[in-house]
mmCIF file of the N, C-alpha and C atoms, coordinates in Angstrom:
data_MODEL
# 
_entry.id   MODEL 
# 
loop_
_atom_site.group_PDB 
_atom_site.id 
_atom_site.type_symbol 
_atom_site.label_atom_id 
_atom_site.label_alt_id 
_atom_site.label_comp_id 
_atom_site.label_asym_id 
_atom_site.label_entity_id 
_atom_site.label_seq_id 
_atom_site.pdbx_PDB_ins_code 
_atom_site.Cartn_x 
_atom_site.Cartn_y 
_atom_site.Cartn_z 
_atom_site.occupancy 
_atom_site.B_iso_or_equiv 
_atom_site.pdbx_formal_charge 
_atom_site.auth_seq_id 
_atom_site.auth_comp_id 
_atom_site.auth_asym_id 
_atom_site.auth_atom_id 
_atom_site.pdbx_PDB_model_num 
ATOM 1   N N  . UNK A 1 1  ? -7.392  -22.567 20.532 1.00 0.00 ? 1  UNK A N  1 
ATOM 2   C CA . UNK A 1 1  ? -6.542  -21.471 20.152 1.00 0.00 ? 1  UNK A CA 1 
ATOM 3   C C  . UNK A 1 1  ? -6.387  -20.567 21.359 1.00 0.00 ? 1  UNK A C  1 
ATOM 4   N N  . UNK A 1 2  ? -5.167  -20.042 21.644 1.00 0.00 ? 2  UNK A N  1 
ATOM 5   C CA . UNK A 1 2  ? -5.059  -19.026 22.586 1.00 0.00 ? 2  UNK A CA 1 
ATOM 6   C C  . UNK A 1 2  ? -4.260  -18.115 21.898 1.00 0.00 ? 2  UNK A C  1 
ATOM 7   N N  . UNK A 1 3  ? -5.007  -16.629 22.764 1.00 0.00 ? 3  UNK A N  1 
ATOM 8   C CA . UNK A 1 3  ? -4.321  -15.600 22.353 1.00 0.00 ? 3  UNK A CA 1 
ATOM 9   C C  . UNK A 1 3  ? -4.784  -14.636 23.377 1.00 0.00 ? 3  UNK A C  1 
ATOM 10  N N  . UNK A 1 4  ? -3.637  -13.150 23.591 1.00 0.00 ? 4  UNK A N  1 
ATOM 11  C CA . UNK A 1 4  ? -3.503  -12.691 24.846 1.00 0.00 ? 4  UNK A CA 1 
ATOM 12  C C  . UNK A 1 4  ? -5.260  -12.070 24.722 1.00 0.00 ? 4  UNK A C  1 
ATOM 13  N N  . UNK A 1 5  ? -5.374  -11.659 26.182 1.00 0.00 ? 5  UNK A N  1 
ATOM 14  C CA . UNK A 1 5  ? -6.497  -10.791 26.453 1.00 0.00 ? 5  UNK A CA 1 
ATOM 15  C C  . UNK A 1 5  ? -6.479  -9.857  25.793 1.00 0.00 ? 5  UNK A C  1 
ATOM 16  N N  . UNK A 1 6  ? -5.631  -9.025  25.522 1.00 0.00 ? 6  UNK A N  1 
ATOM 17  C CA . UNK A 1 6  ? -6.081  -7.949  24.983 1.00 0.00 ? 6  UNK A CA 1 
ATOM 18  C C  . UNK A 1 6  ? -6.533  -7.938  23.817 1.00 0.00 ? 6  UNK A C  1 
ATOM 19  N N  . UNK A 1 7  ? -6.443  -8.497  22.630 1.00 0.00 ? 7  UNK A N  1 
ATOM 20  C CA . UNK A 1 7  ? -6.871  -8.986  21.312 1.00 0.00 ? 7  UNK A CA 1 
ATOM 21  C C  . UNK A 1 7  ? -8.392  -8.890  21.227 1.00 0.00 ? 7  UNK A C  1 
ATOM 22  N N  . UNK A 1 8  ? -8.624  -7.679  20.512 1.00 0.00 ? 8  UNK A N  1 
ATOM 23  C CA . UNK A 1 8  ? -9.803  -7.602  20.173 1.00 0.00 ? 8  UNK A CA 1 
ATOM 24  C C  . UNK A 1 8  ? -10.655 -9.368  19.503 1.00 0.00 ? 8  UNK A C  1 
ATOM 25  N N  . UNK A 1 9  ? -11.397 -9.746  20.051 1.00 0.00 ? 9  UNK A N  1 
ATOM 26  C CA . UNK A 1 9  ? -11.552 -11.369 19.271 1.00 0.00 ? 9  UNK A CA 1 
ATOM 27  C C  . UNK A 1 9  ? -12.433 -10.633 17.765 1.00 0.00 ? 9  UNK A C  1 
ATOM 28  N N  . UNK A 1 10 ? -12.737 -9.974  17.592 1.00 0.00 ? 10 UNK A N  1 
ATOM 29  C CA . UNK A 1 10 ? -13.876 -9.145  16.560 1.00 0.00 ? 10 UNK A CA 1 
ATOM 30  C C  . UNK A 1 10 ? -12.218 -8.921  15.261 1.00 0.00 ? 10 UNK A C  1 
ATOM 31  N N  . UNK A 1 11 ? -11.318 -8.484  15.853 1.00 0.00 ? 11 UNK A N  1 
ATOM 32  C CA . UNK A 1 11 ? -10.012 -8.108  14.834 1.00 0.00 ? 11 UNK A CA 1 
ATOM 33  C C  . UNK A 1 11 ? -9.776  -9.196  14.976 1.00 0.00 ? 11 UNK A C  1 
ATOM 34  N N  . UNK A 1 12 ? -9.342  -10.004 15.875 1.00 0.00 ? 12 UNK A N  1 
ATOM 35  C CA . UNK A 1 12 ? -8.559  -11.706 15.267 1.00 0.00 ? 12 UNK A CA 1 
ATOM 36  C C  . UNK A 1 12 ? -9.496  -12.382 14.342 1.00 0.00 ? 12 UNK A C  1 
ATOM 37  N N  . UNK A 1 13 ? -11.133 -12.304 14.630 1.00 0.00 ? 13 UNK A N  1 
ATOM 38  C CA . UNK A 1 13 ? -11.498 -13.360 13.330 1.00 0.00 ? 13 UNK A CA 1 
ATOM 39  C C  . UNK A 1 13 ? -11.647 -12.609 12.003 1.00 0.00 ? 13 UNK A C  1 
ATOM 40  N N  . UNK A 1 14 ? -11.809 -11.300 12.170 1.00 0.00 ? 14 UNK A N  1 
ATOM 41  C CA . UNK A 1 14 ? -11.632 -10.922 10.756 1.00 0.00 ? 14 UNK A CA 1 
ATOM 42  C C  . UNK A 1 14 ? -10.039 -11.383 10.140 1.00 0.00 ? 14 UNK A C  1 
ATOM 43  N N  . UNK A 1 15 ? -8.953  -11.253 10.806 1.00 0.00 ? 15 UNK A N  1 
ATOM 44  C CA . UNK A 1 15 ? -7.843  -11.508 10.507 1.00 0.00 ? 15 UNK A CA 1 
ATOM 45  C C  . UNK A 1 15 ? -7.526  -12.842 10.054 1.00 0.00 ? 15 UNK A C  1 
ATOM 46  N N  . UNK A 1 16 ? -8.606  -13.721 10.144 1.00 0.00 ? 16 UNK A N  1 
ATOM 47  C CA . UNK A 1 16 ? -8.087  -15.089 10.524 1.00 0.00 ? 16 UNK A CA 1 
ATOM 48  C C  . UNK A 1 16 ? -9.142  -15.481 9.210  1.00 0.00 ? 16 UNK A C  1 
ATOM 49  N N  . UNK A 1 17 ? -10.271 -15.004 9.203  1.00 0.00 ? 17 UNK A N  1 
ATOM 50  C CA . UNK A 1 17 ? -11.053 -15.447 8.022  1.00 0.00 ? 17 UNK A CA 1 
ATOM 51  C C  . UNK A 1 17 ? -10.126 -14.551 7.093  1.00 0.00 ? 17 UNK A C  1 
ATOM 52  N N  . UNK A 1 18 ? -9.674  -13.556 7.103  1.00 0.00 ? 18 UNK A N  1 
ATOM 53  C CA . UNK A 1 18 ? -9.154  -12.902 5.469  1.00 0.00 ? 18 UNK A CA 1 
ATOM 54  C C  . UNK A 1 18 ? -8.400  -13.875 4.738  1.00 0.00 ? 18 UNK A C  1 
ATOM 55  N N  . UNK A 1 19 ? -6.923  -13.934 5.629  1.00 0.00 ? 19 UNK A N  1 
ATOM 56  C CA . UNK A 1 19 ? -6.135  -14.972 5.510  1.00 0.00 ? 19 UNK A CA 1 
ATOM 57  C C  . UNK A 1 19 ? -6.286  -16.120 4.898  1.00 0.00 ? 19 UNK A C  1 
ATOM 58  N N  . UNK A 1 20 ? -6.772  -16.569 5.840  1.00 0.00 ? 20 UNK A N  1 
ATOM 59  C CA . UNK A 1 20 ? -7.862  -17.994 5.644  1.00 0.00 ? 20 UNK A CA 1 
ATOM 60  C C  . UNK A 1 20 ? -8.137  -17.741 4.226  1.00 0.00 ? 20 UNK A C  1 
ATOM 61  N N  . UNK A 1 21 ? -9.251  -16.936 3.886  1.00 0.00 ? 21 UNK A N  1 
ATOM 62  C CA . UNK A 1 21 ? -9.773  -17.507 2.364  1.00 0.00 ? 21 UNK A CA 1 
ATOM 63  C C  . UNK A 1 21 ? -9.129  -16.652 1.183  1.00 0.00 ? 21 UNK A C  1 
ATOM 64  N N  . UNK A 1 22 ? -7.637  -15.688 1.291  1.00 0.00 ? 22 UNK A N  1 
ATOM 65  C CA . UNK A 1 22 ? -7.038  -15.303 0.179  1.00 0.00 ? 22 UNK A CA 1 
ATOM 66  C C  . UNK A 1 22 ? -5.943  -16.759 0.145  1.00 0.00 ? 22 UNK A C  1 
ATOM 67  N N  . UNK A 1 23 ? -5.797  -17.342 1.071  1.00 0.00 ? 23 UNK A N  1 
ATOM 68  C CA . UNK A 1 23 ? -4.783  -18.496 0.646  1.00 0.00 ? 23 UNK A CA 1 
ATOM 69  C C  . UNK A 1 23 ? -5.635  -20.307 0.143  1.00 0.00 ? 23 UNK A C  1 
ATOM 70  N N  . UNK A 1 24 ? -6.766  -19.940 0.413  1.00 0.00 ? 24 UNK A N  1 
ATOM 71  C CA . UNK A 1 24 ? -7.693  -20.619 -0.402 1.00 0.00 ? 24 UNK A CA 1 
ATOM 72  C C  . UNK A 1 24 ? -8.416  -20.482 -1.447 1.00 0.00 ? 24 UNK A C  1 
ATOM 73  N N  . UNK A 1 25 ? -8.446  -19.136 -1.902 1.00 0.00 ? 25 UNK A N  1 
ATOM 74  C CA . UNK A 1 25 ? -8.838  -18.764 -3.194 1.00 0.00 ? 25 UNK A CA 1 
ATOM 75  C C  . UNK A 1 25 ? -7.470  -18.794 -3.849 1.00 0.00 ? 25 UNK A C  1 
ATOM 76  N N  . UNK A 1 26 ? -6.121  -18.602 -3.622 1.00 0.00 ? 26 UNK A N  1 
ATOM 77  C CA . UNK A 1 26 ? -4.708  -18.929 -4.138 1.00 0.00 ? 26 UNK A CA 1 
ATOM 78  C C  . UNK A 1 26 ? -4.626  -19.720 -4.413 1.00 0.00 ? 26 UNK A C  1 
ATOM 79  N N  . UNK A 1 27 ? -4.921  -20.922 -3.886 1.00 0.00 ? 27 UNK A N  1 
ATOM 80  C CA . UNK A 1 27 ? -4.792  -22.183 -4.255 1.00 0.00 ? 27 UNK A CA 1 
ATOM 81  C C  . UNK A 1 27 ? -6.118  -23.140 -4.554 1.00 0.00 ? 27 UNK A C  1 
ATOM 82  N N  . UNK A 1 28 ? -7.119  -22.806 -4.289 1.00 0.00 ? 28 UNK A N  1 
ATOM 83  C CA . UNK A 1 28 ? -8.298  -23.531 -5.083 1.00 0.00 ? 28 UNK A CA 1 
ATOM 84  C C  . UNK A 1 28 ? -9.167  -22.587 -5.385 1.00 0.00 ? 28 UNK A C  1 
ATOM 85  N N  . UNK A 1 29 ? -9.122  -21.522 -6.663 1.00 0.00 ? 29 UNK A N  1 
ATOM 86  C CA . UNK A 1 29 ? -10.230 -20.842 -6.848 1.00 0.00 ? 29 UNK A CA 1 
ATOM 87  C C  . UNK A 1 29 ? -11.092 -21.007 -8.018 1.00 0.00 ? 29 UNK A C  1 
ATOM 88  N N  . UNK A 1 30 ? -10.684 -21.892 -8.547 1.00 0.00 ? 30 UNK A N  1 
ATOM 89  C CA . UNK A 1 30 ? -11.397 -22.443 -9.329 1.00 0.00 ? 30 UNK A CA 1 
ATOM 90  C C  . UNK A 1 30 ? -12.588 -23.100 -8.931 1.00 0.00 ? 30 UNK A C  1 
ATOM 91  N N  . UNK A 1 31 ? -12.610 -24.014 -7.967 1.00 0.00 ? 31 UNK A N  1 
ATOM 92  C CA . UNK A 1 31 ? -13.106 -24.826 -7.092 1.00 0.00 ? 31 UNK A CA 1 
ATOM 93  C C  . UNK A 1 31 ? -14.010 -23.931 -6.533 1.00 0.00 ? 31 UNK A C  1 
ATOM 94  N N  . UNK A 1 32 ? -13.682 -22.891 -5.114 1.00 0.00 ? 32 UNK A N  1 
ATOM 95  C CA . UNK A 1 32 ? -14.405 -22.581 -4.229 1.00 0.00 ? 32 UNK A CA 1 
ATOM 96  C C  . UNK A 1 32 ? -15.345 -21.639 -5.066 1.00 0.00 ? 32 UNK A C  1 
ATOM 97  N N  . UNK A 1 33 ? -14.892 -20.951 -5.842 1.00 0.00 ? 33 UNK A N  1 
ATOM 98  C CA . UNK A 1 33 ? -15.869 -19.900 -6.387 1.00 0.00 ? 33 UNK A CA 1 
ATOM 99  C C  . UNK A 1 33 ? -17.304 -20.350 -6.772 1.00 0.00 ? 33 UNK A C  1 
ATOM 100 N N  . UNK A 1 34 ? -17.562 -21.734 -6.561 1.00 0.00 ? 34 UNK A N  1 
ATOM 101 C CA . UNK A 1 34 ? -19.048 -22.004 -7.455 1.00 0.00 ? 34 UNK A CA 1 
ATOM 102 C C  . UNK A 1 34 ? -19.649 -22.150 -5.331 1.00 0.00 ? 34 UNK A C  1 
ATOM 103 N N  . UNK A 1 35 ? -18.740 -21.835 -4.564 1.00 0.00 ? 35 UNK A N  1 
ATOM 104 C CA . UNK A 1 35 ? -19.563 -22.573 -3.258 1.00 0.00 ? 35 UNK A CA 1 
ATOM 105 C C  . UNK A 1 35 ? -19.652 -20.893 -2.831 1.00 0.00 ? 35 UNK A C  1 
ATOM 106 N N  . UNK A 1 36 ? -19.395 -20.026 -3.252 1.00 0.00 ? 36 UNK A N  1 
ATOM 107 C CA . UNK A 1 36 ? -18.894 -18.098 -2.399 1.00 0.00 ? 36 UNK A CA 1 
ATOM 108 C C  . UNK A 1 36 ? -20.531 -18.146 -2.544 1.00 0.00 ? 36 UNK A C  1 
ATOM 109 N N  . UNK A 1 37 ? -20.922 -17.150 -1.155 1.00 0.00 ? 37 UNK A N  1 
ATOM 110 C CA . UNK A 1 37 ? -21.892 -16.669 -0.523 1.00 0.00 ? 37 UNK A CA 1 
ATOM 111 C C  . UNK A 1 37 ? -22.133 -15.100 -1.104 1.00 0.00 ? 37 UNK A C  1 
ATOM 112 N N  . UNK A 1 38 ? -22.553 -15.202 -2.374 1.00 0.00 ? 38 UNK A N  1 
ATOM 113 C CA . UNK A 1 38 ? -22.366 -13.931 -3.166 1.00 0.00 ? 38 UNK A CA 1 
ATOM 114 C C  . UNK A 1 38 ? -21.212 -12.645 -3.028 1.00 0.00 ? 38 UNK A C  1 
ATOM 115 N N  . UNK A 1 39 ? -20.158 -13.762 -3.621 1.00 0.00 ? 39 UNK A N  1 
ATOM 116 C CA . UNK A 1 39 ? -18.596 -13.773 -4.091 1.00 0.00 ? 39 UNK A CA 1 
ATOM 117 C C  . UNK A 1 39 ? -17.732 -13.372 -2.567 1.00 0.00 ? 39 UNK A C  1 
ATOM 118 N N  . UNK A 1 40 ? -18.508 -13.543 -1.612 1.00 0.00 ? 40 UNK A N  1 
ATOM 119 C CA . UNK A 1 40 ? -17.650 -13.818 -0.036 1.00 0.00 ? 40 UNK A CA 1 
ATOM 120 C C  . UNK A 1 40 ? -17.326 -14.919 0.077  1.00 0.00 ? 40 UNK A C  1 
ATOM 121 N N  . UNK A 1 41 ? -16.628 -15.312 0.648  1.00 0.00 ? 41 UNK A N  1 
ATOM 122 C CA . UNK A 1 41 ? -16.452 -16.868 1.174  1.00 0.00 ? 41 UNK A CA 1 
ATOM 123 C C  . UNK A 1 41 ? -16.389 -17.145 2.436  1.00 0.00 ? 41 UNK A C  1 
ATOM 124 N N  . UNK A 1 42 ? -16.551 -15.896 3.509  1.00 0.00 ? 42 UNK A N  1 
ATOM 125 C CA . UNK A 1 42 ? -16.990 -16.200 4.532  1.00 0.00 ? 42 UNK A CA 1 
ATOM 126 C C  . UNK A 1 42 ? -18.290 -15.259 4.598  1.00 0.00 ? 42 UNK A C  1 
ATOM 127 N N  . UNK A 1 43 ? -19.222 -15.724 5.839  1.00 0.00 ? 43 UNK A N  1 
ATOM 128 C CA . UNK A 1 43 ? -20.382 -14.675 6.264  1.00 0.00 ? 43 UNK A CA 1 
ATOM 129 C C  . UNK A 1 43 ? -19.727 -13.985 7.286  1.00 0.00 ? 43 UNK A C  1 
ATOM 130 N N  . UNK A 1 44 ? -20.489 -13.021 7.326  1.00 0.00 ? 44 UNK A N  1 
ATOM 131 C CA . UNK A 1 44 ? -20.172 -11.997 8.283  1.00 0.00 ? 44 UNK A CA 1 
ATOM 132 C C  . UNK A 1 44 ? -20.220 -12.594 9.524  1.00 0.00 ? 44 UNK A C  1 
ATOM 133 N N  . UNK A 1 45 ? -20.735 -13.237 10.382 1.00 0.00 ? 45 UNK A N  1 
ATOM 134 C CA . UNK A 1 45 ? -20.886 -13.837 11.480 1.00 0.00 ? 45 UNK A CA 1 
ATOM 135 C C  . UNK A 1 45 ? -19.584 -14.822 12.028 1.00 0.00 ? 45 UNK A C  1 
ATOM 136 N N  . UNK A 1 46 ? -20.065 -15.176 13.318 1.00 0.00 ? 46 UNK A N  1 
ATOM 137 C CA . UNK A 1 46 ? -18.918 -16.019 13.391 1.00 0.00 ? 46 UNK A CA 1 
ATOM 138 C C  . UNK A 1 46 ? -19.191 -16.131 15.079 1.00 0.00 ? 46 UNK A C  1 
ATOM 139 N N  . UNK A 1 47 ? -18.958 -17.409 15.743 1.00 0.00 ? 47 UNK A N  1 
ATOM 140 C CA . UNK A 1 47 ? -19.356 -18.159 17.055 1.00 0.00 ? 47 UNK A CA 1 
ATOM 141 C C  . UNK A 1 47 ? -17.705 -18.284 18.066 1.00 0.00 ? 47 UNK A C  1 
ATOM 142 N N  . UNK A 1 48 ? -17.487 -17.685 19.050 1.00 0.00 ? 48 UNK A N  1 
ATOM 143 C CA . UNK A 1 48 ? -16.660 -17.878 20.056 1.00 0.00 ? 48 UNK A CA 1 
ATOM 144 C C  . UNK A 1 48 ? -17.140 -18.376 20.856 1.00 0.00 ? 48 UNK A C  1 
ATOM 145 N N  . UNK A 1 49 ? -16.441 -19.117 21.838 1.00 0.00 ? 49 UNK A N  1 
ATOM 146 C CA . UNK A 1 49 ? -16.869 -19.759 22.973 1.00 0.00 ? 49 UNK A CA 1 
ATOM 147 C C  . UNK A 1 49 ? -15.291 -20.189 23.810 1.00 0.00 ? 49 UNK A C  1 
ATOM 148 N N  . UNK A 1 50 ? -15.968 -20.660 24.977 1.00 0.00 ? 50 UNK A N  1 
ATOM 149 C CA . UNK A 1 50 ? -15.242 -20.528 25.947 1.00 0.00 ? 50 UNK A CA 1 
ATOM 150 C C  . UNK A 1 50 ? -15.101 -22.099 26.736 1.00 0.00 ? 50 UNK A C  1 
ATOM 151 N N  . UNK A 1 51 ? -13.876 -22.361 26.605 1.00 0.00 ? 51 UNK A N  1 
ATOM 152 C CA . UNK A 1 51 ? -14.396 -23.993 27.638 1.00 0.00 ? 51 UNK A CA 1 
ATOM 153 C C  . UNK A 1 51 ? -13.986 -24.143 29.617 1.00 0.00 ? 51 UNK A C  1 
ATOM 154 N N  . UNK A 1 52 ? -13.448 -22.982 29.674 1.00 0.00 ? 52 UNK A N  1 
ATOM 155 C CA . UNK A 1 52 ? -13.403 -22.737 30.704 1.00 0.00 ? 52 UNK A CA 1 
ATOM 156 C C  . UNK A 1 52 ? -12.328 -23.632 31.611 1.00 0.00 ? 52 UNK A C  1 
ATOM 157 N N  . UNK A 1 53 ? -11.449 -23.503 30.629 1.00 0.00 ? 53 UNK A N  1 
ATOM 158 C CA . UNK A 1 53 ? -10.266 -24.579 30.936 1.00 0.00 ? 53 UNK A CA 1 
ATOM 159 C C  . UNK A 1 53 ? -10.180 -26.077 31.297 1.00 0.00 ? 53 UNK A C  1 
ATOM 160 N N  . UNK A 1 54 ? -11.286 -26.839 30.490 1.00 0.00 ? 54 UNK A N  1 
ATOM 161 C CA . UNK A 1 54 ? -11.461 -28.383 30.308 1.00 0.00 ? 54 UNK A CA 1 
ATOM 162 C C  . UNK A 1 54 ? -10.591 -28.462 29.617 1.00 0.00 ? 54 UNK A C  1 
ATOM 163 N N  . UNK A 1 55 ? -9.932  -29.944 30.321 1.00 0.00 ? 55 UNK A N  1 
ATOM 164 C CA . UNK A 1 55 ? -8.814  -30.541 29.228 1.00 0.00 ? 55 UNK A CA 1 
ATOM 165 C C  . UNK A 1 55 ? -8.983  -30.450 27.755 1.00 0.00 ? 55 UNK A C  1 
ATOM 166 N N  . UNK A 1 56 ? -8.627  -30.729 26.874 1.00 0.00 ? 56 UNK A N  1 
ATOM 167 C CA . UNK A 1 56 ? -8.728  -30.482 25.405 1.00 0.00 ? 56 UNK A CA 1 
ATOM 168 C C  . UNK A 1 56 ? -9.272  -31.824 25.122 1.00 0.00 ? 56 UNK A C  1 
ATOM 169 N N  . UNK A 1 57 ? -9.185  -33.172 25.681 1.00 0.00 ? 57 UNK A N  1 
ATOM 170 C CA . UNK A 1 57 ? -9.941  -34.645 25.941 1.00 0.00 ? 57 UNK A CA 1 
ATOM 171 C C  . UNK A 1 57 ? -11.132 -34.380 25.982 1.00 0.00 ? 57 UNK A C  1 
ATOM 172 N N  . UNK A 1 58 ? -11.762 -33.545 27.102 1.00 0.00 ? 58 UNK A N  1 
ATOM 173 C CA . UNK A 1 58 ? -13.442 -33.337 27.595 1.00 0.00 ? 58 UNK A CA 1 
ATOM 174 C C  . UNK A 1 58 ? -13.478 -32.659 26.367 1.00 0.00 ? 58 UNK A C  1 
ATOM 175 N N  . UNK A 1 59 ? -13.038 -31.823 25.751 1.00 0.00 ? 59 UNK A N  1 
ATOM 176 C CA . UNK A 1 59 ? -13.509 -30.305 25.160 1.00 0.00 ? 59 UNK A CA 1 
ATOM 177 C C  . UNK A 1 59 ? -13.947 -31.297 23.169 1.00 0.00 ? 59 UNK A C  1 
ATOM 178 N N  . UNK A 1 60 ? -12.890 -32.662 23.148 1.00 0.00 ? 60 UNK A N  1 
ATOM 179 C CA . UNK A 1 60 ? -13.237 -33.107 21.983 1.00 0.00 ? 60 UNK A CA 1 
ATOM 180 C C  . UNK A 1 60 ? -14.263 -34.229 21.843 1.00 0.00 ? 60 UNK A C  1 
ATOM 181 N N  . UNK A 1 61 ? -14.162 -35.106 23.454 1.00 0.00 ? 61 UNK A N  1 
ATOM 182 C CA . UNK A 1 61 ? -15.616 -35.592 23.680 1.00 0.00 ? 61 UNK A CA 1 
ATOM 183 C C  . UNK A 1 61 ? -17.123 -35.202 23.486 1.00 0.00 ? 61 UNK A C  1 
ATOM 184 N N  . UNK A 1 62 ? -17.520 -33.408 24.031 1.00 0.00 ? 62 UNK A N  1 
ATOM 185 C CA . UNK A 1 62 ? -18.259 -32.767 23.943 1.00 0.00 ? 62 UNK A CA 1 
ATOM 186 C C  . UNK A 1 62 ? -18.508 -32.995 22.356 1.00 0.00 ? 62 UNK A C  1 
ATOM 187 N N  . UNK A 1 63 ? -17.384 -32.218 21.700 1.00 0.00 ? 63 UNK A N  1 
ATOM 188 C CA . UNK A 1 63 ? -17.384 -31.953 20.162 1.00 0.00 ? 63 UNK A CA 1 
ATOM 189 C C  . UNK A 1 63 ? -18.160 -33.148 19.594 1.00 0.00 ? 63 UNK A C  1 
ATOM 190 N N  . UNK A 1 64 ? -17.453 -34.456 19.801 1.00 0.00 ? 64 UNK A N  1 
ATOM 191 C CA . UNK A 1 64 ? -17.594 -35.785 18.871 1.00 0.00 ? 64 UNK A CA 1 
ATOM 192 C C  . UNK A 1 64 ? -19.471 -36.500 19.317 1.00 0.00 ? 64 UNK A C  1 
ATOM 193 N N  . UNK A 1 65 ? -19.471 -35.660 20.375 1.00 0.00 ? 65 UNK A N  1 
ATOM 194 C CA . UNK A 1 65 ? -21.212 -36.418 20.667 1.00 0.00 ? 65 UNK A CA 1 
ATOM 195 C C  . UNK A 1 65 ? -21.849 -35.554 20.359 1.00 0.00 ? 65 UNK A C  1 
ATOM 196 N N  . UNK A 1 66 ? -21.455 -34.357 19.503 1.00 0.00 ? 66 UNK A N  1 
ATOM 197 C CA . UNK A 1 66 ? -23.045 -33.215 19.202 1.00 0.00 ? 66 UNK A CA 1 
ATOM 198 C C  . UNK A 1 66 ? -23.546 -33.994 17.862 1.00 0.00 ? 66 UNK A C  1 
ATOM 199 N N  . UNK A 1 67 ? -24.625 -33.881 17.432 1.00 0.00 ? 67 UNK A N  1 
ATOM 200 C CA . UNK A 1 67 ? -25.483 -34.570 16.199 1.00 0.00 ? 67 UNK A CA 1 
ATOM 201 C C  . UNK A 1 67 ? -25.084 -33.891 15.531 1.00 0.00 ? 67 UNK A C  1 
ATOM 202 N N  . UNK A 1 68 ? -24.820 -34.480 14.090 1.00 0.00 ? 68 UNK A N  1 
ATOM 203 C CA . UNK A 1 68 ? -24.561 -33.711 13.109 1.00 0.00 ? 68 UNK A CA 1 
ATOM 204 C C  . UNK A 1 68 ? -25.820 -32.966 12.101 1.00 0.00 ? 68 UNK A C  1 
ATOM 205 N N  . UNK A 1 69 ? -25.556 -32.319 11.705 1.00 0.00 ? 69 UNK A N  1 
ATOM 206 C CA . UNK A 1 69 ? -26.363 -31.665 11.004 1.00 0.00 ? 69 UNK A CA 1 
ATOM 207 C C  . UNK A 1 69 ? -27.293 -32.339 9.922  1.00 0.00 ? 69 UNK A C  1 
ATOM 208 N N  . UNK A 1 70 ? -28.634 -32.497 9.626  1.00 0.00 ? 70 UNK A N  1 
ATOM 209 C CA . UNK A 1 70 ? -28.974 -33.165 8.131  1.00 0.00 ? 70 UNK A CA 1 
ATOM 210 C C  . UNK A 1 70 ? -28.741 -32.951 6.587  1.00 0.00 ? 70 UNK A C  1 
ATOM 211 N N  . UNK A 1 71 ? -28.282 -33.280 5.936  1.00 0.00 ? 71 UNK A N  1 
ATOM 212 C CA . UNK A 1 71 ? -27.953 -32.970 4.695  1.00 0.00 ? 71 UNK A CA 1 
ATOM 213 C C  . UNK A 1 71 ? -29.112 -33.192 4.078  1.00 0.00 ? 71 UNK A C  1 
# 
């Protein structure tokens, strides 16, 4: 995703999670409501990072070899 420098990144992800989960509670709230993080659906937190202008190739290689998580 790109967006200019000046963009607070703290206001774009709030902007981007609101969005995000009023058009997913619009359309599946039946559903998500048994998964809400005591009736949030996002956490407060949230991870930026930077690839430092690697092709988007390297940047999905990286992605596809991290271990996945255990269920």
């Amino acid at each position: 995703m790109h967006c200019p420098p000046k963009v607070q990144l703290s206001k774009l992800v709030n902007s981007l999670k609101g969005v995000s989960a009023r058009l997913l509670r619009k359309e599946y709230d039946a559903h998500v409501r048994r998964y809400l993080w005591g009736g949030h659906f996002w956490s407060g937190s949230y991870f930026a990072g930077s690839c430092g202008g690697a092709p988007l190739t390297v940047v999905q290689q990286y992605i596809e070899r991290q271990q996945r998580p255990v269920s």
